[in-house]
N, C-alpha and C positions, 0 to 999 in steps of 0.2 A: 315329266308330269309333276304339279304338285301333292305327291303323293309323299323297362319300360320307365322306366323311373325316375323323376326327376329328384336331383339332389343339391343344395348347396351346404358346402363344404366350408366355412368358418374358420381361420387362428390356427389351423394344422400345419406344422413344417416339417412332420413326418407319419408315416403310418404308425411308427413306435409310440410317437407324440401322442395322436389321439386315441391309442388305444391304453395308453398307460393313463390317460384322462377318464378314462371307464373302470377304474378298477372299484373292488369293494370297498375300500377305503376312500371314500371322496363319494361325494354327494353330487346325484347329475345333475347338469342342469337344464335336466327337460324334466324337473319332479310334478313341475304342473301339468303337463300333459300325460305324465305317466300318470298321475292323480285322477284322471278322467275319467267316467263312468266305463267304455268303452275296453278304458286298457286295466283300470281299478283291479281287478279280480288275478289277471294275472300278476301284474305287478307285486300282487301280497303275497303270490306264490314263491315270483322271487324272491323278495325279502325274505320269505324261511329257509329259502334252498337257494342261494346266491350261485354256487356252481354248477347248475344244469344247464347246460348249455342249451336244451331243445324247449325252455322255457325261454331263455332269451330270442332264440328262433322262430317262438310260436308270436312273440309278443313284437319280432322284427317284421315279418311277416303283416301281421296286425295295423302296427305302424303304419308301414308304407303304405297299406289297401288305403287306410285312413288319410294319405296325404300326408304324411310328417317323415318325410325321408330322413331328417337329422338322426334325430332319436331311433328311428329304423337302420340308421348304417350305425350308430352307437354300440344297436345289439346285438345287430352281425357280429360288429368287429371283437364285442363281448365272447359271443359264442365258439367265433374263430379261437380267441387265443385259449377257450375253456377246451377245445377239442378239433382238428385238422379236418373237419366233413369238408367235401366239395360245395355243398347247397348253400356254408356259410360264406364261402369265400365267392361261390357266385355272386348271394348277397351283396357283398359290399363291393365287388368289382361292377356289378350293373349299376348302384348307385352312384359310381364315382365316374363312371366313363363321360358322361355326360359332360359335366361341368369340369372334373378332375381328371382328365385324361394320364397324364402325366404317374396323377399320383395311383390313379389304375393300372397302368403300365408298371412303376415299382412293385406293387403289392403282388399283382400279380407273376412277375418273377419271382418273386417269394414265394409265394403261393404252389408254384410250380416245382420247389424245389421239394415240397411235402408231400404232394401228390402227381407226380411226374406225368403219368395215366391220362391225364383224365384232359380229352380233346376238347368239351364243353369250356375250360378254364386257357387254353392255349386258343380255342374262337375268340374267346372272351381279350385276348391280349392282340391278335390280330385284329376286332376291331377297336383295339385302343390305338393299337399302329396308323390303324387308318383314317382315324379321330386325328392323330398330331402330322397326318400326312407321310408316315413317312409307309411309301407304299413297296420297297421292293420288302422291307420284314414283313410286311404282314403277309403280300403274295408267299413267301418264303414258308408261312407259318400253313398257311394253306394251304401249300404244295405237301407237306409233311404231314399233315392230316389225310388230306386227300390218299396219299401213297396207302398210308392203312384201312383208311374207310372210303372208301372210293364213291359211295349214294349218300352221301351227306349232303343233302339239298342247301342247307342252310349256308356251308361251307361253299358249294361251288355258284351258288350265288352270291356271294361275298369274295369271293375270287372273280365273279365275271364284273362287278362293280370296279372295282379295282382296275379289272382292264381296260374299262372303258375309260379308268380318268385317264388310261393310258394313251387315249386312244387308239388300241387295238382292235377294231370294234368287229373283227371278224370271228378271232376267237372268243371275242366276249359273247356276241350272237350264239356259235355253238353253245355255249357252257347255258345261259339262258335258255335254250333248249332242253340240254339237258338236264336240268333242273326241273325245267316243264314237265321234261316224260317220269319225272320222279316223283312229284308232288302237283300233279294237274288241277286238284283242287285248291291251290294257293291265289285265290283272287288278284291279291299284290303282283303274284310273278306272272300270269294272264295280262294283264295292264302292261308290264314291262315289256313283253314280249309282241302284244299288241302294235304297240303305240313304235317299235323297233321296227316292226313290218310294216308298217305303215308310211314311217318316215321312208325306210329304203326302198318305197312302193313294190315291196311285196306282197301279190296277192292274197297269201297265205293268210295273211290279216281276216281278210273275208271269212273262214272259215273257221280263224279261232276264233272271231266277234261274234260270230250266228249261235256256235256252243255257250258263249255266254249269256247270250240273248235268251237261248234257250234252256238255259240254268237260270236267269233269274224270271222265276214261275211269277212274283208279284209287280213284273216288269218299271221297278226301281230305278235301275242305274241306269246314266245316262253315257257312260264311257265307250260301251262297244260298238254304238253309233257315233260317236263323237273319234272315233279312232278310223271306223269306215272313210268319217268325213275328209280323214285324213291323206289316209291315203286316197281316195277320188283325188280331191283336191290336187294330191303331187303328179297324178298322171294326168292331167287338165280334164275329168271328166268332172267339169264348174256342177252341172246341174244333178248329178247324185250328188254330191259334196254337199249340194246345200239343202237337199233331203234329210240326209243322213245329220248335218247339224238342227239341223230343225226337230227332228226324232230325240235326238238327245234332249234337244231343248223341253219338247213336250213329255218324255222322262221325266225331267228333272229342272222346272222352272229356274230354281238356283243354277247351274251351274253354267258359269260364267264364261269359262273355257270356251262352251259352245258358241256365243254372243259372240265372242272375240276372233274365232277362226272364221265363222260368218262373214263377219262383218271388214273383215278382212280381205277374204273373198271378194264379198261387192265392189271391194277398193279396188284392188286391183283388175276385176272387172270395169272400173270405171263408173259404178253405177255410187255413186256416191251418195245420194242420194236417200239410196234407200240402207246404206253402210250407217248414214246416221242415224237413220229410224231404231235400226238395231244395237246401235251403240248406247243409247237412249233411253234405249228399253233397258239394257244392262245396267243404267243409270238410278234407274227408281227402283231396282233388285239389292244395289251397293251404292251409294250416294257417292262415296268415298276412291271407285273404282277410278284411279289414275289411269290406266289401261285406255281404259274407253272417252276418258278425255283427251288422250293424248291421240286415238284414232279419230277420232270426232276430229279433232287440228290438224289430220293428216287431210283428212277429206275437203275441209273447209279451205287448208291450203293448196290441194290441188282443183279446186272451186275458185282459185282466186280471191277470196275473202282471208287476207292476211293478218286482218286486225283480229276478228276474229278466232283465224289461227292462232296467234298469236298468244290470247287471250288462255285458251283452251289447253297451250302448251304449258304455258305457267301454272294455272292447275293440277295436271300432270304433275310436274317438277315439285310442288310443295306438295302435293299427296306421297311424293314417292320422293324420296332425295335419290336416290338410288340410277333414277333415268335419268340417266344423261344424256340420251339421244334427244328427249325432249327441252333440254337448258340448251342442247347445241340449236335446237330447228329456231327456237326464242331468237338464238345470234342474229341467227341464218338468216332472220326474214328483215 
């Protein structure tokens, strides 16, 4: 499914580097945003008391809520070298993971070498491992967590992720399970576990979809029928399938998903026809949506209308560089 922090990171060639660019000696240069109504008041706190470290942390904190990750990993990394807390160093390893994997991965070795303890800071390194791909450390790092905290939801879905890029997908299955019976309230891991049963037409789907259906009281979300659809769809029962998309659809007019597995359907029902009515519709939702142009040219060219197709596929292709199947069908025709 297409289912916190963002950071860039600037001129640093080492963690030393940019933290030795923070000291009190040197003038930052974020003075104008520290200058801001917002950050103003702390800021002069600091300036009287330059090593408190939980002023720098209140004012990191601040930052980032505000969108200014720079200046917020600044005062992490401030507060870090003023005093060893975990919450500093989670600070500045959530910022950096993103963009700075790498340099989250050193720090964090670091990091670990202060407070050895603390599993939050060694998750935090397994998903840096898993950010640079390299997947057996970070399994590694999870395994070793797990050993001591065995209901760490967080962690053993972070581990079933993992095995999925392995393709292991059976252990992965248990472990998302597990997980489930751990944190049943996690929306996110409903969806994954959903949309799993689904795909391997398992029934079970039916009945975690109903529990969500029947959790969301303002009947919102379009997913637990849109995952029904799914699996009908895989066991050829066409006509719940296109209930069940249709339900999601009238859930949640947006959501595109629905259009697409639809209308998909119809195609390879053959009814093409009415695949592009729904494609269409998709169309005046997302003008943009490559997706629905590119099935709109699937249809057209099993319709025999090549030019057409044709036409349709190439919109496709410059909405999205990324399809290729639709630059090939272009060859093709």
């Amino acid at each position: 499914m297409k289912y916190f922090a963002k950071i860039l990171v600037t001129g640093a060639c080492s963690m030393t580097i940019i933290i030795s660019c923070n000291d009190n000696n040197s003038a930052s240069p974020y003075e104008e945003i520290l200058e801001q109504k917002a950050f103003a008041a702390i800021s002069d706190s600091i300036k009287k008391d330059p090593s408190n470290d939980q002023l720098r942390f209140r004012r990191a904190v601040l930052l980032n809520t505000n969108n200014f990750p720079e200046p917020a990993l600044a005062d992490f990394q401030k507060a870090w070298s003023l005093k060893k807390e975990e919450k500093y160093a989670l600070g500045i390893s959530t910022l950096l993971l993103e963009k700075k994997a790498d340099s989250a991965i050193l720090f964090l070795q670091e990091a670990l070498k202060e407070i050895p303890r603390s599993y939050l800071l060694r998750l935090s390194l397994a998903r840096g491992y898993t950010a640079t791909s390299k997947t057996r450390e970070a399994l590694a790092i999870c395994d070793e967590i797990l050993s001591q905290k065995p209901d760490l939801a967080d962690v053993i879905k972070l581990k079933a992720d993992l095995l999925d890029k392995e393709n292991k997908t059976d252990e992965a299955t248990r472990l998302w399970e597990q997980a489930y019976q751990l944190a049943p309230f996690d929306v996110e891991l409903n969806y994954i576990l959903a949309l799993r049963y689904a795909e391997a037409k398992n029934p079970r789907v039916l009945a975690l979809c109903d529990s969500l259906i029947k959790a969301d009281t303002e009947g919102r979300h379009a997913e637990p029928y849109y995952y029904k659809g799914i699996y009908y769809a895989n066991i050829n029962d066409n006509a719940r399938a296109i209930t069940s998309f249709d339900e999601a659809i009238q859930h949640d007019f947006y959501f595109l998903d629905g259009y697409i597995e639809k209308g998909s359907l119809l195609y390879e029902m053959k009814k093409y026809e009415e695949a592009i009515a729904v494609f269409n519709l998709a169309l005046t939702i997302s003008p943009s949506f490559a997706d629905a142009y590119y099935w709109i040219a699937k249809c057209q060219q099993a319709m025999g209308k090549k030019e057409e197709a044709r036409v349709n596929y190439l919109r496709a292709f410059e909405l999205d560089k990324t399809m290729k199947e639709a630059r090939e069908a272009v060859d093709s025709l």
